[in-house]
N, C-alpha and C positions, 0 to 999 in steps of 0.2 A: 627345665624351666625356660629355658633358650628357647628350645624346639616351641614352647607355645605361645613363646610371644612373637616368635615369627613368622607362625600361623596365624595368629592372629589378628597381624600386622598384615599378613598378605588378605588374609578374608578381608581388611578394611580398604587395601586399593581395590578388590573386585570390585566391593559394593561400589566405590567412590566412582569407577571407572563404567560401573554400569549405569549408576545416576546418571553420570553426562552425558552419555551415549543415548539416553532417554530423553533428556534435555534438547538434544539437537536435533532427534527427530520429533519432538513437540513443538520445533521451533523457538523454544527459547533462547538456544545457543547458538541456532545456525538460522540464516538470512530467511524473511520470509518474499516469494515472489510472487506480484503481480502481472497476468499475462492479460492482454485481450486485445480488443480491438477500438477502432475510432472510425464511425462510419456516420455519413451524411444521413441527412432524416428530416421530416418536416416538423416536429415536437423535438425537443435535448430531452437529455433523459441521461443517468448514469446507474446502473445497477451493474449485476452481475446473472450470467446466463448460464445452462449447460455447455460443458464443454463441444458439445457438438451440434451445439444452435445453430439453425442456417443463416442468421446474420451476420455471424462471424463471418461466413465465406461471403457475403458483398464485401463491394467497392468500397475502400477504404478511404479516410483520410491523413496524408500524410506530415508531416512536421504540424501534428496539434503536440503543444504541450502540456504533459498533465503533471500536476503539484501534490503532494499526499500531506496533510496538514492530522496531527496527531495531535488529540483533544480538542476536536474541531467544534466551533461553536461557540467553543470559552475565551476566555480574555488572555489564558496562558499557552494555547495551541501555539505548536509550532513546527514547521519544515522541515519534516524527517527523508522527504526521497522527493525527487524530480525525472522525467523521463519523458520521451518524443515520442511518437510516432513516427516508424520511418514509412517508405513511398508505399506500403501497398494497408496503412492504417495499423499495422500490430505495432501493438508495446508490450515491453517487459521491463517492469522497475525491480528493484531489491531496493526492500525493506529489510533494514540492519535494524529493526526495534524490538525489544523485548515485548514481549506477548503479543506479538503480530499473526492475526489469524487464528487464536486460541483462547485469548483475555475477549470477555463480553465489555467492547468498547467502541465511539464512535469517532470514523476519522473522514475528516473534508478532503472527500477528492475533487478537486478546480481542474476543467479543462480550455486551453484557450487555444485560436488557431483563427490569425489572419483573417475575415473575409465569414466568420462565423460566430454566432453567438457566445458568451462563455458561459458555458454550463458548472453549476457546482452541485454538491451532492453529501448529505452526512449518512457513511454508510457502517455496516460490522461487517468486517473483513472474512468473505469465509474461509474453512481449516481447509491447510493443505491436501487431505484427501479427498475433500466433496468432489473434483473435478469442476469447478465452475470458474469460470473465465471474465472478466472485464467487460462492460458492453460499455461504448460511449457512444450517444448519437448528439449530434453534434445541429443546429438547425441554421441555414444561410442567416446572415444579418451582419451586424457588426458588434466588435469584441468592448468591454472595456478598458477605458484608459489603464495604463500604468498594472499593468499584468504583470505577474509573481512579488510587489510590493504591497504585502497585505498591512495593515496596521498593527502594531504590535504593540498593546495596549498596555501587559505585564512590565513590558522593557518601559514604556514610555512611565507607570510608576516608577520602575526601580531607578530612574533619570531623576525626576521630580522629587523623591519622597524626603 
């Protein structure tokens, strides 16, 4: 009787141990990454491209900063990752959010950068295997005031209520 409950016991870590191991390559468990680019353009514009777009390889922009705002649009969105540009325009952010790149949901990427317009954008994140990459174009002009202080509408109830 021993003998099967510790069989049995041990079939319940496999399974348990295979779940997670599944979990984290679906991204639930483990960080999702944002890679691309920030490049000058006469239109802004925020999508995502083939990893082997030729815009990724232009001239980049560097120290834009982009915000990743989770539930974007709503009154409860809120600031789950931030991340730069460094000199030659790529960025890489990690997204520590549950169902990042796998849940059908739409998140406000803002980018802003000195000397250039701020682009925003409500996009769905795509899954870590498509191979598609970041595209920011970025167009000359001037930013708005008071960048990465969005209104926080939810907070500003739960103040009030």
């Amino acid at each position: 009787m021993g003998g099967v409950r510790y069989v049995a016991g041990l079939l319940a870590w496999i399974a348990i141990a295979g779940l997670s191991s599944g979990l984290v390559g679906c991204g639930t468990l483990g960080s999702y990454a944002l890679e691309g680019k920030v490049v000058p353009g006469g239109m802004g514009m925020i999508g995502f491209v083939d990893e082997d777009d030729e815009q990724l390889r232009e001239s980049g922009v560097g120290q834009a900063t982009i915000n990743v705002y989770r539930d974007g649009g709503k009154p409860n969105q809120r600031l789950v990752a931030t991340g730069r540009s460094d000199r030659t325009g790529w960025v890489e952010i990690s997204l520590d959010a549950f169902g990042a790149g796998w849940m059908e949901e739409r998140w406000l990427i803002e980018v802003t950068r000195v000397g250039y317009e701020t682009s925003g954008a409500l996009v769905e994140l795509p899954g870590k295997r498509e191979g598609k990459r970041l595209l920011v174009v970025l167009m000359p002009g001037v930013s708005l005031p008071a960048e990465g202080r969005r209104e926080d509408l939810w907070g500003e109830y739960e103040r009030f209520k």
